[in-house]
Every structure is written in structure tokens, then in C-alpha cells.
C-alpha positions in Angstrom: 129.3 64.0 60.6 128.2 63.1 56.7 126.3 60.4 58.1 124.1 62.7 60.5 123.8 65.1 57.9 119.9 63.7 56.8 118.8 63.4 60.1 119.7 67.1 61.1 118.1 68.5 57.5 115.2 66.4 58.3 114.8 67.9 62.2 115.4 71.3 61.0 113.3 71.0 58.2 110.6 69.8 61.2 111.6 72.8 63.1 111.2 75.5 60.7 107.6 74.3 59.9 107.2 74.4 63.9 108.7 77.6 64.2 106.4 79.1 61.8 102.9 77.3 63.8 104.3 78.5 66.4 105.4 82.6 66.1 103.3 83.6 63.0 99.3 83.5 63.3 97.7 81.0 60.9 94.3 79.8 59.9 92.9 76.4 60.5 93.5 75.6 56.8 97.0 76.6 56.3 98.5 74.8 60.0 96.3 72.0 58.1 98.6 71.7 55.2 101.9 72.7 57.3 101.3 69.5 59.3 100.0 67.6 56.5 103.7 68.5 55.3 105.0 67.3 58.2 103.4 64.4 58.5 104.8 63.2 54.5 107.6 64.0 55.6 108.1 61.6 58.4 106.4 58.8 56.2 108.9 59.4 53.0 111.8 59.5 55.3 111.1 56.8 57.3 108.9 54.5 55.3 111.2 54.3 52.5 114.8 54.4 54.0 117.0 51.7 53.3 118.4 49.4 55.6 119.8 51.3 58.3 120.5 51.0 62.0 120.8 47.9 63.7 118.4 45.4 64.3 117.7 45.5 60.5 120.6 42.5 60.3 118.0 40.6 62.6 114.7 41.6 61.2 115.2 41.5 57.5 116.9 37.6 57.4 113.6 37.0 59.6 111.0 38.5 57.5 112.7 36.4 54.3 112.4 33.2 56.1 108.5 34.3 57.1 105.6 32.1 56.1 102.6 33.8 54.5 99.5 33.9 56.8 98.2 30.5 54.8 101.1 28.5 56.4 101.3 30.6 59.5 100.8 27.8 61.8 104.1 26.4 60.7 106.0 28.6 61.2 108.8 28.8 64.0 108.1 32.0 65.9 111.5 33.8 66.9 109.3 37.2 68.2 106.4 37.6 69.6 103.5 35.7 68.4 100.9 39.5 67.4 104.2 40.6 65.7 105.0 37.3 63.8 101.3 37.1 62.9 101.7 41.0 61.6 104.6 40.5 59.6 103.1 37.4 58.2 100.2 39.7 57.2 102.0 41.7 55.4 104.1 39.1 53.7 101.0 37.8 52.2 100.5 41.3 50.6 104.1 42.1 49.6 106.9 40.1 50.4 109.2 42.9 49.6 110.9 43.8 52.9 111.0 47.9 51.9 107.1 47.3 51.9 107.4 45.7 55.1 109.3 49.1 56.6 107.1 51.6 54.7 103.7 49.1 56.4 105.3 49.3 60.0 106.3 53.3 59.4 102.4 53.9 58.2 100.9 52.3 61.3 103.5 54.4 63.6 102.3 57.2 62.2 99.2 57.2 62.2 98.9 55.8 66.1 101.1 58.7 66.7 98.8 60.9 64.7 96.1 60.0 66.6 97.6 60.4 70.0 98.9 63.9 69.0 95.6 64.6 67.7 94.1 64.2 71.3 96.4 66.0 73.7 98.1 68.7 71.6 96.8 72.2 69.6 97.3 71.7 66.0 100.0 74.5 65.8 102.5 71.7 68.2 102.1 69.0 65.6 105.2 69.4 63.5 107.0 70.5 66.7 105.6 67.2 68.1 107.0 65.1 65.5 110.9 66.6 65.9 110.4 65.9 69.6 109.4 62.6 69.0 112.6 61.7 66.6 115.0 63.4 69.0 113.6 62.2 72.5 113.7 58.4 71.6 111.6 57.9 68.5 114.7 57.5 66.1 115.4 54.0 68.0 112.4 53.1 68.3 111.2 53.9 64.2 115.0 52.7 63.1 115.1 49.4 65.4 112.9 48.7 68.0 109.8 47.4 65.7 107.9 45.5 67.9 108.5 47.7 71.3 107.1 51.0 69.5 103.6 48.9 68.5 103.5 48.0 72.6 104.7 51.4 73.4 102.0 53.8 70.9 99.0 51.2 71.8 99.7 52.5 75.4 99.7 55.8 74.1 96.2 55.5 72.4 94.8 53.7 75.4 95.4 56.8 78.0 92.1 58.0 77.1 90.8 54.8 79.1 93.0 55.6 81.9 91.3 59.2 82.0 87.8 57.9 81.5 88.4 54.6 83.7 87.9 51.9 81.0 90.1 48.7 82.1 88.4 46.9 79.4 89.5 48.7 76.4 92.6 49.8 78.4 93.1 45.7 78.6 92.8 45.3 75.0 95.2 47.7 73.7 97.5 47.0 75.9 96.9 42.8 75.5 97.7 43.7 71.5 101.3 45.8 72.4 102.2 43.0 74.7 101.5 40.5 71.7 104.2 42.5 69.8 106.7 42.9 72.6 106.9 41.5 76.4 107.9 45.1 77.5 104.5 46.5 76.9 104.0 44.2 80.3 104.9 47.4 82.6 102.2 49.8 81.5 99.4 47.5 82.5 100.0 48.2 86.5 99.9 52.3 85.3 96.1 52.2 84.9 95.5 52.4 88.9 97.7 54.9 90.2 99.4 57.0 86.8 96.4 59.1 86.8 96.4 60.3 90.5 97.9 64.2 90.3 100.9 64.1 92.9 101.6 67.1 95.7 104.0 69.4 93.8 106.4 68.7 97.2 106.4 65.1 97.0 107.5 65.7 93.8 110.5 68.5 94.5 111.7 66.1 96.9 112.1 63.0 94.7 113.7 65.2 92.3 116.4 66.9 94.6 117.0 63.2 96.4 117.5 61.8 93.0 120.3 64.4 92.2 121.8 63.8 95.1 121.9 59.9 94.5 123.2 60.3 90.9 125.8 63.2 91.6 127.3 61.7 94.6 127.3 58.3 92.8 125.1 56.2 95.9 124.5 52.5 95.2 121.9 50.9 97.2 120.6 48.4 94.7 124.3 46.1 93.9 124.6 46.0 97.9 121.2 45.0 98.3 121.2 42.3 95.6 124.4 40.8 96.7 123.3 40.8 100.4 120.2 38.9 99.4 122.6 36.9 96.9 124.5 35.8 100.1 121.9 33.7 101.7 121.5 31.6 98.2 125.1 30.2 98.7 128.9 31.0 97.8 128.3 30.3 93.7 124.9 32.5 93.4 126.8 35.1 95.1 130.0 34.8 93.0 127.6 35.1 89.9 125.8 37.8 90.9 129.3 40.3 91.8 130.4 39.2 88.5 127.2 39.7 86.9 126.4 43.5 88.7 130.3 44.5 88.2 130.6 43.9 84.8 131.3 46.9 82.7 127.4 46.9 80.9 125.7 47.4 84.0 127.8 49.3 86.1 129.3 52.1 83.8 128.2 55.7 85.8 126.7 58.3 84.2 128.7 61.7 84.9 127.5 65.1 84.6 126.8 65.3 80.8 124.5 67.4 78.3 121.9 64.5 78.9 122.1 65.0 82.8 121.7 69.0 82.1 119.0 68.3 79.8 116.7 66.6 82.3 117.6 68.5 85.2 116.7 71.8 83.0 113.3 69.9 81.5 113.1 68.9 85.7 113.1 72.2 86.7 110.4 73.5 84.1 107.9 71.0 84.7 107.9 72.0 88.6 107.9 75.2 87.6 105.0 75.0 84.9 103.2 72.1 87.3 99.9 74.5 88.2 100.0 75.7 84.8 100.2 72.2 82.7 97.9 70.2 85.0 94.7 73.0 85.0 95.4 73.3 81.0 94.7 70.0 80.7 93.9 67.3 83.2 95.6 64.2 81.2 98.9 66.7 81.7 99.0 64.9 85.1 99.7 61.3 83.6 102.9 62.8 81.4 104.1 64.4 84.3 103.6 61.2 86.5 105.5 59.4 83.3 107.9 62.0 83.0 108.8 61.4 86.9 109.5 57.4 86.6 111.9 58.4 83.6 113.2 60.6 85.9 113.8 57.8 89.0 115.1 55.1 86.5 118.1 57.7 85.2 118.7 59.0 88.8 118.0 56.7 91.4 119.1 53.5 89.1 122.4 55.0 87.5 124.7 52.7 89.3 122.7 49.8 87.2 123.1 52.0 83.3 121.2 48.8 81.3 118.0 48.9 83.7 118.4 52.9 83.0 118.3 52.7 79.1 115.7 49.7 78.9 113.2 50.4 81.1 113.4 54.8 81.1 113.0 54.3 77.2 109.7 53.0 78.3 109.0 56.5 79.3 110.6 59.0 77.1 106.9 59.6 75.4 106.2 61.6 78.7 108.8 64.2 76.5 107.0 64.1 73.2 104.0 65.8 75.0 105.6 67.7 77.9 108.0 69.8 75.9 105.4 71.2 73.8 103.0 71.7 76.4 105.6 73.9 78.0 105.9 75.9 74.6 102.1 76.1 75.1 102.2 77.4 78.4 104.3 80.0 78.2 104.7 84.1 77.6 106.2 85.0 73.7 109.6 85.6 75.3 109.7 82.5 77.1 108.2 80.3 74.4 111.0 82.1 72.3 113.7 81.0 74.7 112.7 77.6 74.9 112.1 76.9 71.3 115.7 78.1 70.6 117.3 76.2 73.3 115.2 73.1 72.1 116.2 73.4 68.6 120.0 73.7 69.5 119.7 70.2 71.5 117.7 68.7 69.1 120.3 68.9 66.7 123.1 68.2 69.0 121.7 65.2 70.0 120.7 63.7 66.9 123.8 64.2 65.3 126.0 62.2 68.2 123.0 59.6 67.9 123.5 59.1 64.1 127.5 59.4 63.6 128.5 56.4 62.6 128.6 54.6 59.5 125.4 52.4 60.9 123.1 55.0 60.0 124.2 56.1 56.4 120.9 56.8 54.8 119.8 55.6 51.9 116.1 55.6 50.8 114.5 53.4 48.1 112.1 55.7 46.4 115.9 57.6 44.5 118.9 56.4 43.2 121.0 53.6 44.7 120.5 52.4 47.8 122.2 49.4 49.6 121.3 45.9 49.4 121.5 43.2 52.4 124.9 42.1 51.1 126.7 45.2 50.6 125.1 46.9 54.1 126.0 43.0 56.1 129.7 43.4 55.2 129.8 46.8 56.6 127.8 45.5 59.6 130.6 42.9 59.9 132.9 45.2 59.7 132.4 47.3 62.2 130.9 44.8 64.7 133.3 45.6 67.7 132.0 48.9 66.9 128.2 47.7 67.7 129.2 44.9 70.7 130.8 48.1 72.8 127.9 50.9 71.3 124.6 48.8 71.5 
């Protein structure tokens, strides 16, 4: 638990300036400065950690071995060609790597702080920002580089999905899939995510998808290895090896995740009249909140589709969960905020309690070089084959 023990200061620390937006009455000026706290605070912890998490031992050998932007042209492109061209950009400025991290943290936050900026109330900012970390974000900021740029260019293109702008929807989205392929899946969301769904047709997926997940049904390894069986005896040995192997087809049981989203499940059909007349873009987080929902219930039997593609849609949480706080009575806000707090923490300590994420952060003391933190990696990379 030593190892989670900066991640849980830094969510309480988020907390306790939510908690205080949120129950005590302040000016404009002073939730100002309480998010403006907030926000320095994810930038020092973030922007300036050391080299932690995984895909660090992929990213920082990379950026070394990057070109400046004067010999771009010749240089072998491993990633995506917007990110390779971003990095090189940066390279040209600094070639430190820490710069790099602290460059990539600044954009995050401030795409984040724009989104934030358009579909929450000022006093939901900090709470915002510890949702974020908990509900995905910690990945995504720690390793996933390139699929955050796709997935908060999305995020600042919504507006264009409300106002009906494919053009500047297009370019956003044309940028994120520039820095990751993954960013490919929100470009057919711009023609139906919008469209507010009947509160039924919603109940409905939700109670078929529980029964689908609880009672364990597979319909997608019986449908891929009947179409398998028409492509001949060694496409069809492939695949049964291929959709039996322990990666895709280890069950998800009834855990404090599963209770989590049934709970969050239940309050957003509860809340549903409520969150869609306070604000109309409500209905897109809700639609995205649903197709997070399908890929953990309805794909459970297939657990790698379920963690790729529903991180995709975990954002739908950094705006749902404190519109719920915003739609609700004192005593219920109270309830939730506790309950949400208590998770929080829960589930960022199990994410973090391993010796992969021992924070370090260069602005104090030591912190660990490539070397020392690659022999560890090594180490422990059974650990990370049966974990990642």
C-alpha cells in the first residue's frame, strides 16, 4: 500500500477542496482560486512525476531516438504520424523527456479544462478532476499518451455534435485519429449520440444486460466460430484457440466494479428527466455512458474487447457523476459524495499497488532514472505480462 499512498493524498486532497465547493456557499472569486488550486495541482503531480507506469519503457527509448522537426522526414515512425510529428515538436524545444511529460500533462489539462469549463458549474471542477483520475484518467495521463489526445479532442468537439457542425467535428476528430487509430470510433457518434433515447428502451438494455453478464451468456464466441466454420478446418482451429485463450475469455464475477455501475446505472435512470432538462448535452453522456454499459455487460465473455473499447467511454463518468451531485437534494448530494469518496479511494489504491507506480517526481529530491526504473521493470515483468 506505500506505493498508493500519493495517489490517495492526491484524490483526497481533490476531494476536500470538492467537498468544500460543494457544502459551503462561496463567491465567484474564492471557487476561482479553489479550482485554480486544483488545477496546479494536477499539473505538479502529473507534469513532473517521474517515470512511472508502463508504457513509459516504450515511450521514453522512443522519444530519445526522435528526430527534431528539421529532420522529421527521416524519421522512422513507430506511432502515429500527428503524435510522432508532436513529440518531434517538442524535441526541437527541449529534448529532455520530463519536458516532454510535463508538455503532454499541460495540453491534457487544459483540453480537459476547457471541456469542464462548458458542461459543468464552477463549484464541480475539483470534484471533476478526482473523477477524472479515478474513472480512467490515471491510465490514460500515466500511459496511454496518444489515446487521451484522440479521446479529449472528442470531448472538445461535442459542442459540434450539439450545434450540428461535421466540419469542425471532422477536424478535431481527424487530429485525435492522427495521434491514435482508436479515435476512429467516435467519428460514427456524430449522427445518432445526440438523439435523447425513451427512458424504457433504456431500462430494458440495462436489466437484459444484467441478465447476460450475471448468468454468464455467450453469443459472440458461438457466433464467430460458426462463421469461422465455413472458412475451413485451420481458420476454425485458430479462431477456438484464439477466443478460448485466457486474455479474452476470463469472466467478470460479481465485484465492487459490477456494484459500482449497476449503482451509477440505477441513478442515471433514476435522475434521467432531471439531467436531460438541466442540460440538453446531458443526453450525449448518458447515450455514452450506455455503450460503456453494453461493452462491460453484453461483451463480458470477450474481457479485452471490454477494457479496450469501454475505456473509450469512461468520460461519460467524469461528467455524469457530478451532474448527479448537481441534481440532487443536500441529503442526497451528501450521500453520494460520501459513497463516492469511499470508492474513489478504494479504487485507486488497487489500481496503483504495485511497485510500477512508485512515484517519484522531478521538481524534489531523487527520483529514478531509466536504468535504475528498467531493472525493476525487468524484474517484475511476469508481473506486467499477466496484469497489463
Amino acid at each position: 500500500m506505500s506505493y498508493s499512498q500519493p495517489y490517495i493524498l492526491l484524490i483526497v486532497f481533490l476531494l476536500a477542496i470538492a467537498a468544500i465547493e460543494i457544502f459551503i456557499k462561496f463567491d465567484k472569486k474564492s471557487i476561482q482560486l479553489l479550482n485554480s488550486i486544483a488545477g496546479l495541482t494536477f499539473i505538479l503531480f502529473f507534469g513532473f512525476r517521474g517515470l512511472i507506469g508502463w508504457d513509459w519503457h516504450s515511450y521514453f527509448p522512443f522519444y530519445k531516438a526522435l528526430p527534431t522537426i528539421f529532420q522529421f522526414n527521416s524519421m522512422e515512425r513507430i506511432y502515429e504520424p500527428g503524435f510522432c510529428l508532436f513529440a518531434s515538436l517538442i524535441k526541437t524545444i527541449n529534448p529532455s523527456y520530463h519536458f516532454f511529460i510535463f508538455i503532454n500533462t499541460l495540453i491534457d489539462f487544459i483540453l480537459l479544462h476547457i471541456f469542464y469549463k462548458r458542461y459543468l458549474p464552477p463549484y464541480l471542477y475539483a470534484f471533476a478532476f478526482a473523477i477524472f483520475i479515478v474513472m480512467g484518467g490515471l491510465v490514460f495521463e500515466l500511459d496511454l499518451l496518444r489515446n487521451i489526445k484522440g479521446l479529449l479532442l472528442f470531448l472538445v468537439s461535442i459542442r459540434y455534435i450539439e450545434n450540428r457542425k461535421i466540419i469542425p467535428f471532422l477536424i478535431l476528430n481527424l487530429i485525435g485519429l492522427s495521434f491514435h487509430w482508436s479515435s476512429i470510433i467516435f467519428f460514427p457518434l456524430y449522427f445518432f449520440i445526440h438523439k435523447k433515447i425513451d427512458l424504457r428502451a433504456l431500462i430494458a438494455v440495462a436489466i437484459i444486460g444484467n441478465i447476460i453478464y450475471l448468468f454468464q451468456i455467450e453469443f459472440i464466441k458461438p457466433f464467430v466460430q460458426f462463421i469461422a466454420g465455413f472458412l475451413g478446418e485451420t481458420v476454425q482451429i485458430k479462431t477456438e484457440i484464439y477466443m478460448n485463450a485466457s486474455i479474452l475469455n476470463e469472466a467478470y464475477g460479481i465485484t465492487i466494479g459490477y456494484i459500482e455501475r449497476l449503482f451509477t446505472t440505477i441513478l442515471v435512470l433514476f435522475y434521467y428527466h432531471k439531467l436531460t432538462e438541466k442540460s440538453g448535452a446531458n443526453t450525449i453522456f448518458i447515450n455514452s455512458f450506455f455503450i460503456f454499459f453494453v461493452f462491460f455487460f453484453y461483451f463480458s465473455e470477450l474481457s479485452i474487447l471490454v477494457s479496450r473499447l469501454a475505456r473509450l467511454f469512461c468520460f461519460s463518468y467524469w461528467i455524469i457523476w457530478p451532474a448527479l451531485i448537481d441534481c440532487s437534494n443536500n441529503t442526497v448530494k451528501y450521500m453520494l459524495f460520501v459513497s463516492l469518496a469511499i470508492y474513489s479511494n478504494l479504487k485507486i489504491a488497487r489500481a496503483t499497488n504495485n511497485v510500477f507506480y512508485k512515484y517519484d517526481n522531478v521538481i524534489y529530491g531523487y527520483h529514478q532514472e531509466f536504468k535504475e526504473r528498467e531493472n525493476t521493470f525487468k524484474k517484475n515483468e511476469l508481473f506486467l505480462k499477466q496484469n497489463n
